[in-house]
N, C-alpha and C positions, 0 to 999 in steps of 0.2 A: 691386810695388804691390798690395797685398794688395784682395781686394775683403770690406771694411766693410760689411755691409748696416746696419746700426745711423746708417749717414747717407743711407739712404737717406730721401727724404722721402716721408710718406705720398699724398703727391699723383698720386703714379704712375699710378694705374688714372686721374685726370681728365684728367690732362695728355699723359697718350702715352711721355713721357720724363722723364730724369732733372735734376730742374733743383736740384742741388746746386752751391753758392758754389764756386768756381774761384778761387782766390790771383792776385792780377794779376798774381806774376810769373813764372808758370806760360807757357813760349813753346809754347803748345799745337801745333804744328805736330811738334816734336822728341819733346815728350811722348807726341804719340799713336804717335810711329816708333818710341818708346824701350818704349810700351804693346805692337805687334804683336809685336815681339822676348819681352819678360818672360813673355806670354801664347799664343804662340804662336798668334798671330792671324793672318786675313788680309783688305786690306780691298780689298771687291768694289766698283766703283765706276762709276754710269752717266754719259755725255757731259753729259745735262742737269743733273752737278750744280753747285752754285758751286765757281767756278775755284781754291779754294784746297782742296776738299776734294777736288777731280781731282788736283791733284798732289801728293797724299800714298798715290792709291792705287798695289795692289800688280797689279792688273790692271782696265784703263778701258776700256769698251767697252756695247756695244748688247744687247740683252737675248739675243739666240742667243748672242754672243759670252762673257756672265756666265755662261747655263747651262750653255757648256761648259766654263767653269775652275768653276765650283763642281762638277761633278761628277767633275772631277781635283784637286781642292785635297789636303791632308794635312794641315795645319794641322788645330788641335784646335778653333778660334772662327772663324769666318766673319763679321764684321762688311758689312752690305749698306748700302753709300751711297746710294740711291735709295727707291724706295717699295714699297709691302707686298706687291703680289704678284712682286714680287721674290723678296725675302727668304722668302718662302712658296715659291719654287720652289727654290729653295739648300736651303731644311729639307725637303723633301718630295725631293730628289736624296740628300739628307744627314741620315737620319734620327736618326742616333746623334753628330752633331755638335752645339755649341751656335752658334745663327744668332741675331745681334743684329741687332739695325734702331735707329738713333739713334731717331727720332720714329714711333711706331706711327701715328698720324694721317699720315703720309706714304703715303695713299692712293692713287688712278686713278681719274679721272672716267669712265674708259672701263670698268673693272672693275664698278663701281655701276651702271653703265648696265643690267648685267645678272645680276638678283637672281634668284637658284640654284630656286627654286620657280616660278618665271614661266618659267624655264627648261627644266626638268623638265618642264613642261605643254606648253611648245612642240614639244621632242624630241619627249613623246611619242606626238605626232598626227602625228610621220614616223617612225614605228618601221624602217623600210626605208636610210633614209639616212644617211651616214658624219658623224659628228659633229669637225669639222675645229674649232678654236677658236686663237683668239690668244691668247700667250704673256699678254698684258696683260689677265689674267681672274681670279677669285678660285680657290682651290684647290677648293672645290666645284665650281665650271663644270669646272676642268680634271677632276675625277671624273666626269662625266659625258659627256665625251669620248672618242675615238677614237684624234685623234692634234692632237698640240699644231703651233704652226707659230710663225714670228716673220715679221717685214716682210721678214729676209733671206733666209730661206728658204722664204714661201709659195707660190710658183711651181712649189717641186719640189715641198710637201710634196700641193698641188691633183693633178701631175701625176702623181704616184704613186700614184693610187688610181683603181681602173679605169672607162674612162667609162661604163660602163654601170649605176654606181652613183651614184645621186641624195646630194647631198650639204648639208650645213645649216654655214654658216658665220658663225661668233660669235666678238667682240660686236660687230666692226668696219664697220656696211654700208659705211663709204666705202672703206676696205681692199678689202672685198668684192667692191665693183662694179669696183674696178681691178682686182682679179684675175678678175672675168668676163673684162671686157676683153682681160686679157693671155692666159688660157688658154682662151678659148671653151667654157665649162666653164656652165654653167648651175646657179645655187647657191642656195639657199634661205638669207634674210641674218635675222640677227637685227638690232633694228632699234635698234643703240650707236651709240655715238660718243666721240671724245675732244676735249674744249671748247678746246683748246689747238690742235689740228689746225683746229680747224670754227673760230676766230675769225678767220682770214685774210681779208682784204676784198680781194676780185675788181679792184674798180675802184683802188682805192690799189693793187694788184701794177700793174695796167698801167697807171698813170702813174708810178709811178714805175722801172717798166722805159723809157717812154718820156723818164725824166729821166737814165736810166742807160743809154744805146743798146748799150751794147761789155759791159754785166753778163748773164750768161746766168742764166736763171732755173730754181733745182732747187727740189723739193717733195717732203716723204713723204707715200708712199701712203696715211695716215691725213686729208690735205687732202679737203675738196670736189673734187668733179669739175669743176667750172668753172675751178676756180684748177689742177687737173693739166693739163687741155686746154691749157694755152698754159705748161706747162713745158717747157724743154730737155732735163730728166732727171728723171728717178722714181726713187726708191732708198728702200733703207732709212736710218737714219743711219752706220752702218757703210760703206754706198754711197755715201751724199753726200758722207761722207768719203772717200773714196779717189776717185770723179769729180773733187775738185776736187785733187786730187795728181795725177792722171793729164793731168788734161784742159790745153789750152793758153791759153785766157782768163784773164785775170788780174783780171777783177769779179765776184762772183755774189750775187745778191740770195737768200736762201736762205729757206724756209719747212717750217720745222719749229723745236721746242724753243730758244730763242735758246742754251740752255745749250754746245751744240756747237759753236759759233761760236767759243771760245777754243780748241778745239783744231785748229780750221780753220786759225786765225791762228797756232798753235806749227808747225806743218807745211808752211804756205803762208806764211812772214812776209812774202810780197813781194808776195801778191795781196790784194784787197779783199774784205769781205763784209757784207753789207748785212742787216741782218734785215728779212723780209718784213711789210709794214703790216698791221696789225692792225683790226677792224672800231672797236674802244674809241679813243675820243680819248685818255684818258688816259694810254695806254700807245704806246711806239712800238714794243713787237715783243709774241712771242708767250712768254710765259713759264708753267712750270708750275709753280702755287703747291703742289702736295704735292709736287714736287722738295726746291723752293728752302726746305721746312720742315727739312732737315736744316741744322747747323749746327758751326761748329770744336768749339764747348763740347759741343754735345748728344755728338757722336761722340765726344769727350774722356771725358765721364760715362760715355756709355754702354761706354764698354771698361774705365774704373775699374770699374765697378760691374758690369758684365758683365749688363746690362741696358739696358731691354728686351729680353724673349729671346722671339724665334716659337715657339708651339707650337702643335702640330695634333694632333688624335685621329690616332692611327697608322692605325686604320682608312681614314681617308679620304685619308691616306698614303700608302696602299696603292694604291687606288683613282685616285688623284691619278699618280702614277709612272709606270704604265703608258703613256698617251699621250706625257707626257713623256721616255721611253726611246726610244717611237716613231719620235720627232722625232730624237732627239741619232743615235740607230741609222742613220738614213737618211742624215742625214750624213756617216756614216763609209761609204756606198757609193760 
């Protein structure tokens, strides 16, 4: 399937992606397997996305778990199923490859939380301390870092830097204060958050824990601290994953991204899981609207068309990597 730019539509730069006419009898599911094959693509794909474009990828998993197949991929196109600083750390691993993202507007409430000049200003009135930041940040903040970290491996990435150095961790403070918590590590927090994590409602978890006596209650570290306090497990989602493989309960009321919860159920088809209450009446769990912006079609267009494609000043490429290597390096200790 040859990529046409002449269909493409000029709307690109408004709309984020490609919203060219798709034949109805096009079984987009086949197409887009029959698309990585022709193009030599590969499609990276996180737990929080919708359940049909999880099972088309070529590797599913949590943010440490993407950045370390995108930095072993060999494929020539790297297509990212989730949101932009994603796909911003797949082309910053991968400079010389092409990195699609269906929807550019598949942003991070938690990334925005912390805008790269506000940030620069904060560093620089602690010139002395190690600049530690989460994965879930724009490629600017991670330039301005030290050493990158994800949910599944902040614990080593705190513990590996010697206590005698004062350290600044961004963008996450709820992240943060559970990894004071966990490492008695004393941290200078920037002051983010992720709207999806911070919408849980304290009182809706513990009545309806109290409606569900025999569910045990997990939560990621991106949660309020009210709503961690009276969980049974902490984890990443990578971890809340494999807890409830491991573990012997067969209910779990879960709080984080609802999207992980279908592959709770392929893994666990014989136990229950509940999405944790939401503060919104409207909604009955916690979902993330720049997830749930990717789509069959968009990621269909976007591999015709081999757009939208991330690009970054090399320079800041550069600059952006080094923490990033930091991280992937420590893991191989």
């Amino acid at each position: 399937m040859e990529n046409d730019l002449s269909l493409v539509p000029h709307q690109l730069s408004k709309l984020g992606y490609i919203s060219a006419p798709i034949d109805k009898s096009v079984d987009l599911p086949s197409a887009i397997q029959q698309l990585k094959k022709e193009k030599n693509a590969v499609l990276l794909t996180h737990y929080y996305q919708e359940p049909e474009i999880q099972e088309l990828a070529d590797y599913l998993g949590d943010s440490l778990y993407l950045a370390q197949q995108a930095a072993q991929v060999e494929a020539d196109i790297i297509v990212f199923a989730g949101v932009h600083f994603m796909a911003e750390t797949a082309k910053i691993i991968n400079p010389s490859k092409k990195v699609l993202l269906p929807d550019l507007k598949a942003g991070c409430s938690l990334a925005d939380s912390c805008p790269p000049l506000d940030f620069a200003a904060f560093k620089a009135q602690h010139p002395e301390a190690v600049v530690v930041t989460y994965i879930n940040c724009s490629a600017e903040i991670k330039a301005l870092s030290d050493i990158v970290c994800t949910s599944s491996n902040a614990v080593k990435v705190i513990e590996s830097i010697p206590k005698d150095k004062a350290i600044i961790f961004a963008p996450d403070k709820n992240l943060g204060r559970y990894l004071i918590n966990k490492t008695g590590r004393d941290m200078l927090l920037w002051d983010g958050a992720c709207i999806v994590h911070e919408a849980f409602s304290f009182e809706k978890i513990v009545a309806l824990a109290k409606a569900h006596p025999k569910a045990k209650f997990i939560a990621h570290p991106e949660s309020e601290s009210p709503v961690l306090e009276i969980a049974h497990y902490i984890g990443s989602t990578a971890g809340l994953l494999r807890f409830v493989q491991e573990d012997a309960s067969m209910s779990y009321i879960v709080a984080t991204e609802a999207g992980i919860l279908h592959e709770m159920q392929k893994r666990c088809p014989q136990k229950t899981f509940i999405p944790a209450p939401v503060e919104d009446d409207t909604c009955a769990c916690s979902e993330c609207a720049f997830m749930k912006l990717n789509t069959l079609e968009k990621l269909y267009n976007c591999m015709v068309y081999e757009l939208p494609e991330i690009q970054l000043d090399q320079a800041l490429m550069d600059r952006a990597r080094q923490p990033i290597e930091r991280m992937l390096n420590l893991g191989k200790s």
